[in-house]
Backbone as a printed PyTorch tensor [residue, N CA C, xyz], in Angstrom:
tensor([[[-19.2980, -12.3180,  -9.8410],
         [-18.2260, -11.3360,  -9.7580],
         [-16.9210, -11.9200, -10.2980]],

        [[-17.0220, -13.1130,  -9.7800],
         [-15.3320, -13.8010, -10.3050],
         [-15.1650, -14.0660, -11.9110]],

        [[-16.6470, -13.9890, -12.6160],
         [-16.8580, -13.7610, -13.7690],
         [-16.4380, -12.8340, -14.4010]],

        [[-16.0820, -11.6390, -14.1750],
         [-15.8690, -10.3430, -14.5330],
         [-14.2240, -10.3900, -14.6020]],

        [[-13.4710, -10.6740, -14.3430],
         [-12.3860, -11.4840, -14.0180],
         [-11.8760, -11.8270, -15.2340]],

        [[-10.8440, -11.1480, -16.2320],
         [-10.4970, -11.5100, -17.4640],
         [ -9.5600, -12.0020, -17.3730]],

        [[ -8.2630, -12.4640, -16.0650],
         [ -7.0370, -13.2000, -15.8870],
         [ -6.7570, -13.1990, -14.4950]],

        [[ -6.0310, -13.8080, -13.6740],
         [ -5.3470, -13.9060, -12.7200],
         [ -3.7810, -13.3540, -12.7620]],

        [[ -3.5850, -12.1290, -12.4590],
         [ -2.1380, -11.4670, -12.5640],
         [ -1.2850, -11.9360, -11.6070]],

        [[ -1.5870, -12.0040, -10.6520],
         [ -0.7990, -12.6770,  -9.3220],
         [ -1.8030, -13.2120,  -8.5160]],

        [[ -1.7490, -14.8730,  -7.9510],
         [ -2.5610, -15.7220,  -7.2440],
         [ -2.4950, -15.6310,  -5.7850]],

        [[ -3.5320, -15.9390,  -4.8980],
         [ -3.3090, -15.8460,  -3.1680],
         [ -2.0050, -16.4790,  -2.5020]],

        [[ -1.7410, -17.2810,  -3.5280],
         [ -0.2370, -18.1160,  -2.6380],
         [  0.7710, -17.2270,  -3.1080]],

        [[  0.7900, -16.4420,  -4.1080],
         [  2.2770, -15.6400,  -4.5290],
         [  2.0270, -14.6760,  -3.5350]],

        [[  1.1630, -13.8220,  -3.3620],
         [  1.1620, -13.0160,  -2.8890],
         [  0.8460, -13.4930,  -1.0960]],

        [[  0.5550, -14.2930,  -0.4090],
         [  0.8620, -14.7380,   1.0260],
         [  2.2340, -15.0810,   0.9910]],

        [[  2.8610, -15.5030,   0.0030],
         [  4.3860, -15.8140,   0.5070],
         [  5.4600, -14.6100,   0.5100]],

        [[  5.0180, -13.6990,  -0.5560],
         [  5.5240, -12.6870,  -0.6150],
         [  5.8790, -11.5400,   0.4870]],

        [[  4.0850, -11.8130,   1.1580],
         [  3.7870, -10.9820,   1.7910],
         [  4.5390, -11.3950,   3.4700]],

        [[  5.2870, -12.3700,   3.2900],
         [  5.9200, -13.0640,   4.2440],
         [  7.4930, -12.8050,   4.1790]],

        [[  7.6990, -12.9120,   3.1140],
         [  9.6030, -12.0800,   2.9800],
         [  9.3660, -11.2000,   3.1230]],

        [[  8.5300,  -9.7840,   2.9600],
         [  8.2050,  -8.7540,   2.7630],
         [  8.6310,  -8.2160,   4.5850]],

        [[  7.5410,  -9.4100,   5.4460],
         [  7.9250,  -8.9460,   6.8730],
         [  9.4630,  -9.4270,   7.3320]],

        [[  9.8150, -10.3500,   6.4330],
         [ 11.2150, -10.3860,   6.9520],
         [ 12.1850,  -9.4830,   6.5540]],

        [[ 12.4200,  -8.6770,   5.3460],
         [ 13.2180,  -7.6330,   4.9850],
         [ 12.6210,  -6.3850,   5.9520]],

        [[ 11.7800,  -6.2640,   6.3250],
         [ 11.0690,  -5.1370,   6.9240],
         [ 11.7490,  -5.6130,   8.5140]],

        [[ 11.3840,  -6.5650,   9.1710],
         [ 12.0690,  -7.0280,  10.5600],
         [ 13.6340,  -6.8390,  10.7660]],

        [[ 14.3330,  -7.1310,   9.4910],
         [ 15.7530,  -7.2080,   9.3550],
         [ 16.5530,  -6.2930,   9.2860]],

        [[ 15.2790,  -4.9190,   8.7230],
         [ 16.0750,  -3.1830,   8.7950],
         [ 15.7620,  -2.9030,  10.1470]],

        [[ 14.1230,  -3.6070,  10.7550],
         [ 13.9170,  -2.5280,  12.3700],
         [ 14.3680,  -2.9000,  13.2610]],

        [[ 15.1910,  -4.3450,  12.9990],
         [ 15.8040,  -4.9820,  14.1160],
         [ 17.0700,  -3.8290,  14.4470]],

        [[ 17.3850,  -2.7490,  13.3910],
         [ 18.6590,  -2.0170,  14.0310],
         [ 17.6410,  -1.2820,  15.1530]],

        [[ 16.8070,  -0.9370,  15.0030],
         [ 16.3840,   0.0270,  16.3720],
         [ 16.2180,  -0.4330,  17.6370]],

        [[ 16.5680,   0.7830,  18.6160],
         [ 16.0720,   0.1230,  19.5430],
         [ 14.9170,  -0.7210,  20.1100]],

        [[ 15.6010,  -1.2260,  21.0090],
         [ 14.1780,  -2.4440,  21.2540],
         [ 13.1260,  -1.2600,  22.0850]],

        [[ 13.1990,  -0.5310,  22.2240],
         [ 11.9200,   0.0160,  23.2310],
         [ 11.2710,   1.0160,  21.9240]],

        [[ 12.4970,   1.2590,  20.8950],
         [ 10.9300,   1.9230,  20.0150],
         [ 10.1650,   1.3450,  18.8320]],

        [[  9.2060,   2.1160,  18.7720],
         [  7.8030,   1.5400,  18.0500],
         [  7.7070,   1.5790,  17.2330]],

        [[  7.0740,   1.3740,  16.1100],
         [  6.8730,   1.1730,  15.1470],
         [  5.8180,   1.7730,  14.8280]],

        [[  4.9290,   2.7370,  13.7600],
         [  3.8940,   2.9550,  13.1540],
         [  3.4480,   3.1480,  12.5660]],

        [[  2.3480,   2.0330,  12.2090],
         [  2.3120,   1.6100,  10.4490],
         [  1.0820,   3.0620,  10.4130]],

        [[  1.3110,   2.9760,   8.8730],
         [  0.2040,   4.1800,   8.4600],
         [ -0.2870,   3.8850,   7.3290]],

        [[ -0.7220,   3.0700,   7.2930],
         [ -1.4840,   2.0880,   5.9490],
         [ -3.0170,   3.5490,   5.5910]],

        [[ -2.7140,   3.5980,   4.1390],
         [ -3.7930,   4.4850,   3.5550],
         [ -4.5720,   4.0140,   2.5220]],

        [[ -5.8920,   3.8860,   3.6260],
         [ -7.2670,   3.0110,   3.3620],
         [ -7.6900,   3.9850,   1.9840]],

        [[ -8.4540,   3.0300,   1.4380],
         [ -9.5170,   1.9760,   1.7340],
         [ -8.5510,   0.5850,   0.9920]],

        [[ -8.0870,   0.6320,   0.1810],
         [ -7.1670,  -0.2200,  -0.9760],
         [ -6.1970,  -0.7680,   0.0340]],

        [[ -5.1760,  -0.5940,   0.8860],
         [ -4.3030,  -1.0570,   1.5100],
         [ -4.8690,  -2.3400,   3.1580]],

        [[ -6.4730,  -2.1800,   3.3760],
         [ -6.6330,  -2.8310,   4.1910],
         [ -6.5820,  -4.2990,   4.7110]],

        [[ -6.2980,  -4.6580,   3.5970],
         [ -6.3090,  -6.4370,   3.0330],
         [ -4.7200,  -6.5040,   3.0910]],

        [[ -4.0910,  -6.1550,   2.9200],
         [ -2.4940,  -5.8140,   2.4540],
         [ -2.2890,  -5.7010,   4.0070]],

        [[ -2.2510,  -4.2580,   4.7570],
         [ -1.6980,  -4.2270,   5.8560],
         [ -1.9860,  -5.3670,   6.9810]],

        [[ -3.5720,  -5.7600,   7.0650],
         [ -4.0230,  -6.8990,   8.2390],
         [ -2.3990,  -8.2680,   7.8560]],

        [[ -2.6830,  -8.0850,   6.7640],
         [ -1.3990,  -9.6770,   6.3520],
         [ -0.4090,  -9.4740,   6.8290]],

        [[  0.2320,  -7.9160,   6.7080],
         [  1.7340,  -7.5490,   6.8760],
         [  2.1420,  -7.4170,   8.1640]],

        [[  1.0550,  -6.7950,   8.9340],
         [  1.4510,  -5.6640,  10.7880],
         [  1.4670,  -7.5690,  11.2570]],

        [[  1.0780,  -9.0270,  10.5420],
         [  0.9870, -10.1660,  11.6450],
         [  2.5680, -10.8600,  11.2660]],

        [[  2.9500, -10.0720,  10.2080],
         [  4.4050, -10.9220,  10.3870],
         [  5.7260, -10.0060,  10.4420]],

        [[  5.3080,  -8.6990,  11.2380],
         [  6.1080,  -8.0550,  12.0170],
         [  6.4080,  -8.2200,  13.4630]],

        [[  7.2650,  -9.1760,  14.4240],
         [  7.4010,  -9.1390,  15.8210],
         [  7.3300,  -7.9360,  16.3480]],

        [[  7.9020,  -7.0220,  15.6530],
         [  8.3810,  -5.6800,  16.6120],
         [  6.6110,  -4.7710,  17.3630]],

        [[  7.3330,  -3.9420,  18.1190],
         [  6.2440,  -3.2400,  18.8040],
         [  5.7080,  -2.5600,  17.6460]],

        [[  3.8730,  -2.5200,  18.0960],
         [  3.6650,  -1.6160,  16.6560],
         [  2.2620,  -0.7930,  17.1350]],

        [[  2.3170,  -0.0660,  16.6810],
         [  0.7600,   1.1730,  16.2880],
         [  0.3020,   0.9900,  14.8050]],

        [[ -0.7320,   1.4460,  15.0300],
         [ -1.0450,   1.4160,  13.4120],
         [ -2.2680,   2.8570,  13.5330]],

        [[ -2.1670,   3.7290,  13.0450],
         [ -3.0890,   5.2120,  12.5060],
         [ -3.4730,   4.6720,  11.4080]],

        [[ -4.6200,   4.8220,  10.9910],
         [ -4.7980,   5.0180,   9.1670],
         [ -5.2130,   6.1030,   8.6460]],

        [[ -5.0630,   6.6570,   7.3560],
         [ -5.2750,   7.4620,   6.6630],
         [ -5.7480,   7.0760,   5.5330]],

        [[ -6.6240,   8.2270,   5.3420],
         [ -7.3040,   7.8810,   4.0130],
         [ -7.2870,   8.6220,   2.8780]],

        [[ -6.8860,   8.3630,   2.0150],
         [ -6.6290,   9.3840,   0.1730],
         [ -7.6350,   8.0550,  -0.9210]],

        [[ -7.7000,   9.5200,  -1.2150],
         [ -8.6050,   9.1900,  -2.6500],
         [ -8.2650,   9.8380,  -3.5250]],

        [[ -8.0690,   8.8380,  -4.6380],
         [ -7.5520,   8.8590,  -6.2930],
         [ -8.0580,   8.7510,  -7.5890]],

        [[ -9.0080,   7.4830,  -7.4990],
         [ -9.6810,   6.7860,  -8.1320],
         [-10.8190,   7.0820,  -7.4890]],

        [[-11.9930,   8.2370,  -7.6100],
         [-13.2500,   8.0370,  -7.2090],
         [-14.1580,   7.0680,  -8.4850]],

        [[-14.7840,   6.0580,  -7.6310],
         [-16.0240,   5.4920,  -8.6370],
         [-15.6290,   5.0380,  -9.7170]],

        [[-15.5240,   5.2970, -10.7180],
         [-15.5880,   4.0000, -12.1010],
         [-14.5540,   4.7390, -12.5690]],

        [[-13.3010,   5.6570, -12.3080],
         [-12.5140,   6.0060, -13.0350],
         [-11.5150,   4.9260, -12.5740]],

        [[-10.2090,   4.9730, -14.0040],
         [ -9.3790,   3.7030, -14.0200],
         [ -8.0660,   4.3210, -14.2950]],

        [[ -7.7740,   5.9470, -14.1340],
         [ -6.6910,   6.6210, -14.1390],
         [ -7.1890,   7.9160, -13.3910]],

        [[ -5.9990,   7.9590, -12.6410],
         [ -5.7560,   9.1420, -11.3380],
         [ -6.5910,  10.6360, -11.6000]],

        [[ -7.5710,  10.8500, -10.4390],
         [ -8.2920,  11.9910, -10.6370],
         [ -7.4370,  13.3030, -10.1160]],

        [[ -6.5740,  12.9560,  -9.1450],
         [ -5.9560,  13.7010,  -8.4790],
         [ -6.0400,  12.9420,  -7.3480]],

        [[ -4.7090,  13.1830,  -6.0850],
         [ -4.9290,  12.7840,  -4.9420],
         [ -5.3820,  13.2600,  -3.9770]],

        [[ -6.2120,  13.2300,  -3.0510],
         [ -6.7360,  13.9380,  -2.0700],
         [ -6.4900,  13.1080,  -0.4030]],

        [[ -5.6680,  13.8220,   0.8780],
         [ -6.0890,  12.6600,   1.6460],
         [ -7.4930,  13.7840,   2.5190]],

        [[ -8.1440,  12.5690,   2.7630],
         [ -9.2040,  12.7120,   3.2410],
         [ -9.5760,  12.9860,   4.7220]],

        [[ -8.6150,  11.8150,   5.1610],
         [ -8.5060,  11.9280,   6.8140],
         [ -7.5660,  12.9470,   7.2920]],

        [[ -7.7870,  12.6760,   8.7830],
         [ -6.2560,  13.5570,   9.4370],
         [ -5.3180,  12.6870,   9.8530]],

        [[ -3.7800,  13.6390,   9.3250],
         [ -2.9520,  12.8430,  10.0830],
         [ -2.6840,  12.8620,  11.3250]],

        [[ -1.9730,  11.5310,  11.9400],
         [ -1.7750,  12.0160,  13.4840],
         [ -0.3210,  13.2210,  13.9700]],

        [[ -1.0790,  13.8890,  15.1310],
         [ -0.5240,  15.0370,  15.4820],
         [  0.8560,  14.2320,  15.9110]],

        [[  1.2050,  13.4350,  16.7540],
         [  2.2500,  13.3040,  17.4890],
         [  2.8870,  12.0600,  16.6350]],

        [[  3.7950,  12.9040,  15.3980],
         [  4.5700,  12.1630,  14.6390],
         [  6.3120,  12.2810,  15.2080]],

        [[  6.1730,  13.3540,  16.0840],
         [  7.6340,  13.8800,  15.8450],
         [  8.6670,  12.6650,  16.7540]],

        [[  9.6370,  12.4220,  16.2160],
         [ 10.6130,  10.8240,  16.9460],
         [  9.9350,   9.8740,  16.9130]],

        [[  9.6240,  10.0950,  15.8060],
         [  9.0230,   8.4490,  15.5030],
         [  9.1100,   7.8130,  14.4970]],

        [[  9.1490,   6.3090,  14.5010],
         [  9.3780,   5.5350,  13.0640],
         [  8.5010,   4.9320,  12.6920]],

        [[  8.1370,   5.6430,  11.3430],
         [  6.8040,   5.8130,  10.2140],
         [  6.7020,   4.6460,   9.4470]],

        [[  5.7240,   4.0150,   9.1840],
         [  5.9180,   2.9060,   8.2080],
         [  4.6780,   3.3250,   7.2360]],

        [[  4.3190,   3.6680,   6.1170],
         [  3.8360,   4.4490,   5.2280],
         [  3.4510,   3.2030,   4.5620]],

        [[  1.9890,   2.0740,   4.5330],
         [  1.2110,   1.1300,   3.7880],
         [  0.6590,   1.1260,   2.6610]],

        [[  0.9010,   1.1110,   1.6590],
         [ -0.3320,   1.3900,   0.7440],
         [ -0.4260,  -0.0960,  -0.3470]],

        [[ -1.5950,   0.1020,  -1.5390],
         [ -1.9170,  -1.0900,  -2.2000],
         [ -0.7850,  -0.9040,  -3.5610]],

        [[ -1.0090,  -0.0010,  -3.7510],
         [ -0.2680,   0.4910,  -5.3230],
         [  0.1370,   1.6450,  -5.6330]],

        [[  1.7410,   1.7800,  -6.2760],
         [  2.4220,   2.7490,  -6.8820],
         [  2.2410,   2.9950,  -8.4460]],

        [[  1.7890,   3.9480,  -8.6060],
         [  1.5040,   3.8930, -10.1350],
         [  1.7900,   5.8460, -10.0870]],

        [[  1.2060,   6.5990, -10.3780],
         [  1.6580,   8.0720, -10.0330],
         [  2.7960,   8.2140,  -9.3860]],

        [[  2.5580,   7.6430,  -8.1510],
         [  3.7260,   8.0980,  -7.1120],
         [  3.1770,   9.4920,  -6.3290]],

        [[  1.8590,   9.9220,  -6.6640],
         [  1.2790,  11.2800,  -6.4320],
         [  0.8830,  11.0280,  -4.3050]],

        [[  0.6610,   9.8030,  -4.6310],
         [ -0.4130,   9.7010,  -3.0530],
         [  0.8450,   9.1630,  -1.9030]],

        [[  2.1680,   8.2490,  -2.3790],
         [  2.8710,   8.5250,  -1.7630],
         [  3.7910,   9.8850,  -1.4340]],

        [[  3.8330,  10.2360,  -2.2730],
         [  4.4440,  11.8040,  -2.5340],
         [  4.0610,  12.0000,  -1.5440]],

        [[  2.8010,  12.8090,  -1.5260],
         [  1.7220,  13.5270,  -0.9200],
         [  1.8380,  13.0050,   0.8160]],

        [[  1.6380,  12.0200,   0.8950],
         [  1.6700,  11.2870,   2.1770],
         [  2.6950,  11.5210,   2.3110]],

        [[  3.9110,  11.0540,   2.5740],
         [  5.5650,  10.7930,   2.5780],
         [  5.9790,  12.3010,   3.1610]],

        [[  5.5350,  13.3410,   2.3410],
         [  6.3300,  15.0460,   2.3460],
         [  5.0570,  15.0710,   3.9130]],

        [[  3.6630,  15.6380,   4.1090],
         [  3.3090,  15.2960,   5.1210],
         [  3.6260,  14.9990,   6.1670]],

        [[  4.1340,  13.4880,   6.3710],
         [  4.5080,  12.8370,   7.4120],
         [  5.4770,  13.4840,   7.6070]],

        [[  6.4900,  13.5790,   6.8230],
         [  8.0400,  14.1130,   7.4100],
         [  7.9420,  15.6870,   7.5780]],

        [[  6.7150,  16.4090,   7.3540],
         [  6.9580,  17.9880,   8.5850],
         [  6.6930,  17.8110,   9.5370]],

        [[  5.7720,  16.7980,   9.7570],
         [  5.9220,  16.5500,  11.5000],
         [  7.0140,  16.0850,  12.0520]],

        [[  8.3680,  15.6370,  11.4870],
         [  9.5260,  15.7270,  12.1890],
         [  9.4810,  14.2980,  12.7220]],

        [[  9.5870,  13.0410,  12.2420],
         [  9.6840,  11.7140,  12.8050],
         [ 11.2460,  11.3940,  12.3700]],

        [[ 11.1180,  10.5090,  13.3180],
         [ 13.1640,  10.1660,  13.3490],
         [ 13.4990,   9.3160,  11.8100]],

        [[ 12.0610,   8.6500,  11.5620],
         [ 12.3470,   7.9550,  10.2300],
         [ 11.1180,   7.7780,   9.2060]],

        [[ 11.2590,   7.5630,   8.1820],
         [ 10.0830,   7.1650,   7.3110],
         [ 10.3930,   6.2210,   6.2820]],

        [[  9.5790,   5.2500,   5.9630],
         [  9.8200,   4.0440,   5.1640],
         [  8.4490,   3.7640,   4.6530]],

        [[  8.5540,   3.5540,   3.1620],
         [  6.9350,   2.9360,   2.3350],
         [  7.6000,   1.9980,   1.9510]],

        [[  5.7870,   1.0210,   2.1060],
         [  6.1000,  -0.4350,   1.6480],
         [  4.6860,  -0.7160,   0.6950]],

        [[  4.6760,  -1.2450,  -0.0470],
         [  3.8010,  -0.9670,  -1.4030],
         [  3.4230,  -2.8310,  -1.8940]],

        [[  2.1240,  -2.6580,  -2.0890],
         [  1.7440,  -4.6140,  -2.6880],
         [  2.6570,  -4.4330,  -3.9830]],

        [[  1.8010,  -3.0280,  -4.6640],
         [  2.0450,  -3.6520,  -6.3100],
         [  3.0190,  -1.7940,  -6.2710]],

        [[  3.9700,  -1.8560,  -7.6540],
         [  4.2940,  -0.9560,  -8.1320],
         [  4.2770,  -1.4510,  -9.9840]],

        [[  3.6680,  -0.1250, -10.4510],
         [  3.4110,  -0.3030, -11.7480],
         [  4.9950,   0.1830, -12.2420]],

        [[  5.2040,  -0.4990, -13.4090],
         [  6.2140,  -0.4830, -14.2490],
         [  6.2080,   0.5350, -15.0110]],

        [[  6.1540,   1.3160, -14.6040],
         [  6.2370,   3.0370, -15.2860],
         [  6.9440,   3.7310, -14.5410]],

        [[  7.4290,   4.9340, -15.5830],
         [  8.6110,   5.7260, -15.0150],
         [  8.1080,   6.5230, -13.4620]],

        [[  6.3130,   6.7520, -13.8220],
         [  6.4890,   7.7280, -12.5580],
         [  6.3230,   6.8920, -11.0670]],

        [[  6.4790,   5.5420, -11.6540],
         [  6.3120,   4.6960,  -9.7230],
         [  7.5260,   4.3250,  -9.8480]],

        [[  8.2700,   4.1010, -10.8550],
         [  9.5070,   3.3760, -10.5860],
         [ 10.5500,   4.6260,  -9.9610]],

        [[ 10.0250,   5.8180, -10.6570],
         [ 11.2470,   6.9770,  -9.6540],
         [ 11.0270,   7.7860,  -8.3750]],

        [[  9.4380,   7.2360,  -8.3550],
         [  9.0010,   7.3280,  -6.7200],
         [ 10.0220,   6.5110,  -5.2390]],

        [[ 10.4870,   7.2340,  -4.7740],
         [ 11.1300,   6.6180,  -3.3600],
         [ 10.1120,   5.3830,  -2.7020]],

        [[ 10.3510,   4.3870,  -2.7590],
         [  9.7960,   3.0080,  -1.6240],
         [ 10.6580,   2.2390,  -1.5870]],

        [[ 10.4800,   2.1320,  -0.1380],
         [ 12.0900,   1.1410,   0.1430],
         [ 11.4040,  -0.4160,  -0.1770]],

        [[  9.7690,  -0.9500,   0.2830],
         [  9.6170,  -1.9300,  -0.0770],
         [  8.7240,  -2.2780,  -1.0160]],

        [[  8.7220,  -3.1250,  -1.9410],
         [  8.0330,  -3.4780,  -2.8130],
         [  7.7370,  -5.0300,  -3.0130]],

        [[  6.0210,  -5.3930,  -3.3460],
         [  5.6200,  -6.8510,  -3.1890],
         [  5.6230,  -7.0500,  -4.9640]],

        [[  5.6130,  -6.4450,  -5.7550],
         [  5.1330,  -6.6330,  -7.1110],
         [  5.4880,  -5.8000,  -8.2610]],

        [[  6.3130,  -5.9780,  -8.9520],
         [  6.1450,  -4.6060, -10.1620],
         [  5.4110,  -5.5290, -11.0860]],

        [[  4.3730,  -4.6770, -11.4250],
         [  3.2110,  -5.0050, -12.4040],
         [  3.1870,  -4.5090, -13.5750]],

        [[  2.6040,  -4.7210, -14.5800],
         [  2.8690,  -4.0500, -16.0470],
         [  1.9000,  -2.9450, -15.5210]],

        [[  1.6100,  -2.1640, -16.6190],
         [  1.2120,  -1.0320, -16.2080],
         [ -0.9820,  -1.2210, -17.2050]],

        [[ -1.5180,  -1.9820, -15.9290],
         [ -2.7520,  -2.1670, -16.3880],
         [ -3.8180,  -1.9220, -14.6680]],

        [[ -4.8540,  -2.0210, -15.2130],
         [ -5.4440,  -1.5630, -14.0900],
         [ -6.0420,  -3.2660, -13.5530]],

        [[ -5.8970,  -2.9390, -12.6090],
         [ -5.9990,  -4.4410, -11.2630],
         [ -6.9770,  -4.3850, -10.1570]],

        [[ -7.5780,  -5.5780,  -9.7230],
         [ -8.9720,  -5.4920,  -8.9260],
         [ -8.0820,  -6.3570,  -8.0470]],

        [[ -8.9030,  -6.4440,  -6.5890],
         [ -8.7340,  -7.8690,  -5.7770],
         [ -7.7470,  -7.6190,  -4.9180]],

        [[ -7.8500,  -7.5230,  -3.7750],
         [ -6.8220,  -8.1790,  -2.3950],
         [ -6.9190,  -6.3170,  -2.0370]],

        [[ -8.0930,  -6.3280,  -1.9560],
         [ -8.0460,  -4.8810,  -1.6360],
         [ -8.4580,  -3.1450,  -2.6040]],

        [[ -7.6050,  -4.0860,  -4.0230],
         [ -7.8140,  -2.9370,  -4.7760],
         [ -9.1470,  -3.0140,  -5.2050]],

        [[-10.0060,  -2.1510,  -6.0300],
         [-11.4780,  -1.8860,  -6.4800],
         [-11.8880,  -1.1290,  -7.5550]],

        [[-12.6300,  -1.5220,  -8.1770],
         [-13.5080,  -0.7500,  -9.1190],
         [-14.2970,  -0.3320,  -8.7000]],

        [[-14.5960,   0.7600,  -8.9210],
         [-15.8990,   1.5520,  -7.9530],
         [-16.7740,   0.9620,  -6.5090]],

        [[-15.4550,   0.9120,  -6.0050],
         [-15.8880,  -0.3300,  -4.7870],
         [-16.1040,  -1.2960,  -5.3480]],

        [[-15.6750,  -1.8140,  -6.0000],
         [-16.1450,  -3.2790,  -5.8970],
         [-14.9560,  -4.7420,  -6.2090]],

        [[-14.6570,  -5.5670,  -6.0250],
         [-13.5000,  -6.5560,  -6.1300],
         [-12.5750,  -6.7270,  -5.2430]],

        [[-12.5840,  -5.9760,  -4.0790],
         [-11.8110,  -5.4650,  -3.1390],
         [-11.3640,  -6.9170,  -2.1990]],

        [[-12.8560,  -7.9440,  -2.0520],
         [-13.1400,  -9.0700,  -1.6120],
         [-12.6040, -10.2620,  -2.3840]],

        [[-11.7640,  -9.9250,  -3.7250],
         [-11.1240, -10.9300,  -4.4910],
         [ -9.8940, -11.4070,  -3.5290]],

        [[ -9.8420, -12.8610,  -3.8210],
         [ -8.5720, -12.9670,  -3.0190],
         [ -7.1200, -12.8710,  -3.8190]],

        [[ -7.2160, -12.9130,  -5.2320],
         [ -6.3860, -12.9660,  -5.8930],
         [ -6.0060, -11.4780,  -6.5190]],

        [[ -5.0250, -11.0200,  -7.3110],
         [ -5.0900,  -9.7590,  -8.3530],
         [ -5.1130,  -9.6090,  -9.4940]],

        [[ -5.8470,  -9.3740, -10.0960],
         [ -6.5040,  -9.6120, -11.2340],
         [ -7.1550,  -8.5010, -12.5660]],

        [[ -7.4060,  -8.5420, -13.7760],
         [ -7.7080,  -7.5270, -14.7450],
         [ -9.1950,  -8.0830, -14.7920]],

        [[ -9.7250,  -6.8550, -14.5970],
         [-11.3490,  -6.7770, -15.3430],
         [-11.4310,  -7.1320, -16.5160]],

        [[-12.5400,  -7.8880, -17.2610],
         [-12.8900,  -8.0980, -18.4400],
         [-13.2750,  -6.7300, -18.6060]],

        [[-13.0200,  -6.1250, -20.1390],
         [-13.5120,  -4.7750, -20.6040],
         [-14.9950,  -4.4630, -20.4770]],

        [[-16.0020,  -5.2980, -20.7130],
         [-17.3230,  -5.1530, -20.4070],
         [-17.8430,  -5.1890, -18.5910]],

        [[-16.9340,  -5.2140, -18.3720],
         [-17.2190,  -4.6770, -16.7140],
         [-16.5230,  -4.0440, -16.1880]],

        [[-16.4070,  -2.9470, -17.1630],
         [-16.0890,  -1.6200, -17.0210],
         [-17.0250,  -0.6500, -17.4740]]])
């Protein structure tokens, strides 16, 4: 599999250290809230699960975590089918502070989608925090307050993300060789 593997875009140590300021800019905005409220992450599986386990351990604050699930990329496609979320969201959003997980901004369609969602249920706040954002106009004018990566605008395996399921188990992020595609 690691064969298939045509470069290393970003390595496990950039992205563990990253993923470590990441909880400190994130600690440093929720430290304004009160101490008795919560936090709840809403990381949207399957791509963000590798990403969020790293992130919810270098947040102190109180936390929940719901997940949700959208699908974009079914199976061997390598540009957006449309977004769909799959799961349900949770009912009892209203006064509450949202933390919106995902692997990658590239559309901006699935945060959209998620983001407008969350906020008719009426929560006191909402905030996305993103591994990678692609260097294109439509993620760069997408609203996320946090960001681990702006990436050129190519398609990426590893630390979660996947090709038809598969690479998800890479520890690094990385471009497919064209013949394994």
């Amino acid at each position: 599999m690691r064969s298939d593997i045509d470069r290393i875009l970003i390595s496990r140590e950039k992205i563990a250290r990253r993923i470590v300021e990441l909880g400190e800019e994130i600690s440093r905005d929720l430290a304004r809230l009160d101490e008795d409220d919560e936090i709840l992450l809403v990381p949207i599986l399957t791509g963000s699960i590798i990403f969020v386990a790293d992130l919810m351990r270098c947040l102190p604050q109180k936390i929940r975590i719901e997940i949700l699930t959208a699908s974009s990329y079914p199976g061997k496609s390598t540009t957006s089918q449309g977004v769909k979320i799959v799961s349900e969201l949770p009912d009892d959003l209203s006064g509450r502070h949202i933390l919106i997980v995902d692997d990658i901004l590239d559309s901006g369609n699935t945060i959209r989608l998620v983001r407008e969602a969350i906020e008719s249920r009426g929560p006191r706040s909402v905030w996305t925090c993103v591994l990678l954002r692609k260097q294109i106009e439509s993620a760069m004018n997408t609203p996320c307050e946090y960001v681990g990566f702006d990436i050129p605008d190519e398609f990426v395996v590893g630390y979660g993300l996947d090709y038809d399921d598969y690479y998800r188990n890479l520890p690094d992020i990385g471009l497919l060789k064209r013949e394994a595609m």
